[in-house]
Structure formats: C-alpha cells, structure tokens
C-alpha positions in Angstrom: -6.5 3.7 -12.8 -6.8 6.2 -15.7 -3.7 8.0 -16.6 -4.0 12.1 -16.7 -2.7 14.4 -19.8 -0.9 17.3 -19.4 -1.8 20.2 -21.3 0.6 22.6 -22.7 0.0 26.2 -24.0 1.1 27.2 -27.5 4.4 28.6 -25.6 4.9 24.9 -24.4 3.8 26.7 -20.7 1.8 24.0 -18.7 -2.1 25.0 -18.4 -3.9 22.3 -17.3 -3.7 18.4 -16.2 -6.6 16.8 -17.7 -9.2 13.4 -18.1 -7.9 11.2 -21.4 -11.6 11.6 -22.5 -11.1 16.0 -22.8 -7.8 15.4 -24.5 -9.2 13.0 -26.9 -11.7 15.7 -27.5 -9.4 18.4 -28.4 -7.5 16.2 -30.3 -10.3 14.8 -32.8 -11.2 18.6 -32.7 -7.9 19.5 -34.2 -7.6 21.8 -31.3 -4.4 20.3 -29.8 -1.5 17.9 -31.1 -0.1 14.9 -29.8 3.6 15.4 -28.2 4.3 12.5 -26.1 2.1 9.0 -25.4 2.1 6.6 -22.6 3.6 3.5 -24.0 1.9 -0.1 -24.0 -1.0 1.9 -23.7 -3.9 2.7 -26.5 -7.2 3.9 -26.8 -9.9 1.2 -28.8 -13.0 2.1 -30.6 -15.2 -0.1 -32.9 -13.2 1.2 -35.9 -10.0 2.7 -35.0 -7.7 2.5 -32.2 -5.9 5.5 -30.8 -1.9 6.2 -29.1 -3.0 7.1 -25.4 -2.0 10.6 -24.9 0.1 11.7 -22.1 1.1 15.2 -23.7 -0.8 17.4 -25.8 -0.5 21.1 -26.9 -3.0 23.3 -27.9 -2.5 24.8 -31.7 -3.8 28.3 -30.6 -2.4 30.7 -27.8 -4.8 30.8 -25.0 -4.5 33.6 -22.6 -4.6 32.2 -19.0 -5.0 35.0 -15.9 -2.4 33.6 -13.2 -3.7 32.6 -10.2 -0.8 31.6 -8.4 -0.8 28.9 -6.6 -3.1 28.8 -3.2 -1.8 28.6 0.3 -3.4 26.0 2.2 -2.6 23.6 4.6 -2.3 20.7 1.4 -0.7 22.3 -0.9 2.3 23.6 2.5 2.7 19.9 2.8 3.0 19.1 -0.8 5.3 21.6 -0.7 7.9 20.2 1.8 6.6 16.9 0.7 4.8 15.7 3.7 8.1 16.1 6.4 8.7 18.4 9.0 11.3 20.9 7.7 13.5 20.8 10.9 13.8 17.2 11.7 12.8 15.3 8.7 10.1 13.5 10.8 6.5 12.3 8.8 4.4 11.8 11.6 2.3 14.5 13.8 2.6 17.1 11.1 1.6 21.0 11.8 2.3 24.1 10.0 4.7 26.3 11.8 5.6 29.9 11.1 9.7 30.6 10.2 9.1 34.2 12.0 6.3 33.9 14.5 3.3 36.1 14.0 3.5 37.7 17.7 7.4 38.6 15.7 5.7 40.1 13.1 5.8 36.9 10.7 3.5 36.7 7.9 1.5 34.2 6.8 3.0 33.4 3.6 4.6 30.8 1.3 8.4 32.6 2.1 6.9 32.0 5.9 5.7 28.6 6.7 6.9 25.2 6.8 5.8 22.1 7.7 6.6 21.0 11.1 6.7 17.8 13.3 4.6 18.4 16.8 8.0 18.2 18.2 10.0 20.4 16.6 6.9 23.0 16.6 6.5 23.1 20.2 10.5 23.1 20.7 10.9 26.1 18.9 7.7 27.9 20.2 7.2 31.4 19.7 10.7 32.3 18.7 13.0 32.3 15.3 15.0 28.9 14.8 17.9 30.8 14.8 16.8 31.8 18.6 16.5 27.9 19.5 19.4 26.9 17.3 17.2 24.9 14.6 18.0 24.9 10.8 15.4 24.2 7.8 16.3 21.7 5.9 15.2 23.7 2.7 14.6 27.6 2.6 10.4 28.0 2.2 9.7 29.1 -1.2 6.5 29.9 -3.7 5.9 26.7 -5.4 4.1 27.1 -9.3 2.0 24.8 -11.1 4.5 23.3 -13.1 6.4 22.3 -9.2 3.8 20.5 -8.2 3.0 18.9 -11.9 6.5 17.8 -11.8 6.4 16.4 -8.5 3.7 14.2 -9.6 5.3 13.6 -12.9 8.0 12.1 -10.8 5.8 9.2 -9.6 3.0 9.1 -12.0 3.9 10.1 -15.5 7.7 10.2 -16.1 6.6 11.1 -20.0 5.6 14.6 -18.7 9.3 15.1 -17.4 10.9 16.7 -20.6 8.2 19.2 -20.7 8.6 20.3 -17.2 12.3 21.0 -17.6 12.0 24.6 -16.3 10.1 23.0 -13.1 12.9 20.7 -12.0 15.7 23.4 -10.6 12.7 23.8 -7.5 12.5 19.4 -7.3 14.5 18.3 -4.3 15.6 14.5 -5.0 14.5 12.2 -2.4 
C-alpha cells in the first residue's frame, strides 16, 4: 500500500494529507521542503532515486478558509473511535443524543456520542444522568489535526512530532 504525506502550512499548521506522487510534485517544483521521510523507503527513477516523503511543508503561506470539520455519522464514530460511549461495547453501534431532542438537545458535536443498541435503548429519551449512566469521555469538536493524528497513530508514526498540538484531544487505547 502507498504511504500518504502530510502537508504542513508555512506556520507548520496541517493542511492537507496527500498522494506521494503530488508531494513529489511540489517538491521538484521547489514549492514545498522535505521535513521528515519514511525510513527503508525510497522513491526510484531511471536516473535518480529519491527519500520517500512522509512530511512536507510548503515554502509560501497559503490562506486556507476553515471548514471545520463535518458532522456525520463516520466522522461521530471516528470520533469516539468506533465504541459506545457508555459501555465500551463495538458491536450494534448508533448515534445517540447526550440531551435528547424532544429535551431540547441539539444536534451537534458537544451532543452526540456513539452508542451501543443497548445502552441507546436503556437510556431512551431521557439525560444519563436521569438513568444513572456516565460517558466515558465528554463529546467534543474534533479538528483535522485529531483525526490526522489518530491515524498517524497507526499509519505514520513520522507525522507524530508535527501533530504535537493534536495529541492533548488523543485518548490512549
């Protein structure tokens, strides 16, 4: 499998995970630098042969609109990494609102968790408190650079010293 490359502003801010092939691009185009490569690993042509990438920052400042990031069913279980956020359980996964919406609960990332069938239908249309469940973690907005370090994590360990700021969010397994 091909390995990704991170892309870093000027300000060292992650912008953008991209294909080896568009870092090699910017690169030859002097529009990025090199600051980290996947060991053992190298890129051959006929001629030369290349340090594979796993890091690059772009030379210029690029001003990039934040989007936040979106709320959707993948990105709530990304989140709470695939676990229901009462029991711990992985299997029969829903979405379940903290403060129902017939309470006046929004739907929002400070609102929903992931939540085992179980646990969802246990606590109904009432507050956890009200059924005396606790989350496991508080529901929060996750960034970019939280879910780029939660792959980092498994995939690409070399991105870790550029996601510093990401890690205070990263709950260890």
């Amino acid at each position: 499998m091909e390995k990704r490359v991170l892309v870093l502003n000027l300000d060292h801010y992650p912008i953008a995970v991209v294909p080896v092939q568009k870092a090699m691009v910017l690169l030859l185009l002097e529009k990025a630098l090199v600051l980290s490569t996947y060991e053992l690993l190298e890129i051959r042509t006929v001629s030369q042969t290349f340090a594979y990438p796993a890091v690059i920052r772009l030379v210029q400042y690029k001003a990039i609109p934040y989007r936040g990031v979106l709320l959707n069913r993948a990105n709530l279980f990304r989140r709470d990494r695939g676990a229901c956020q009462y029991c711990g359980s992985t299997k029969q996964l829903t979405v379940d609102h903290v403060v129902p919406r017939s309470k006046g609960g929004k739907t929002s990332w400070s609102n929903l968790v992931t939540a085992c069938n179980r646990c969802n239908v246990l606590k109904g249309d009432k507050t956890p408190e009200q059924v005396g469940m606790q989350l496991r973690i508080a529901p929060f907005t996750p960034t970019l650079s939280y879910f780029l370090a939660s792959y980092a994590e498994r995939q690409a360990p070399e991105w870790m010293p550029f996601l510093a700021s990401s890690l205070g969010h990263l709950q260890k397994k």
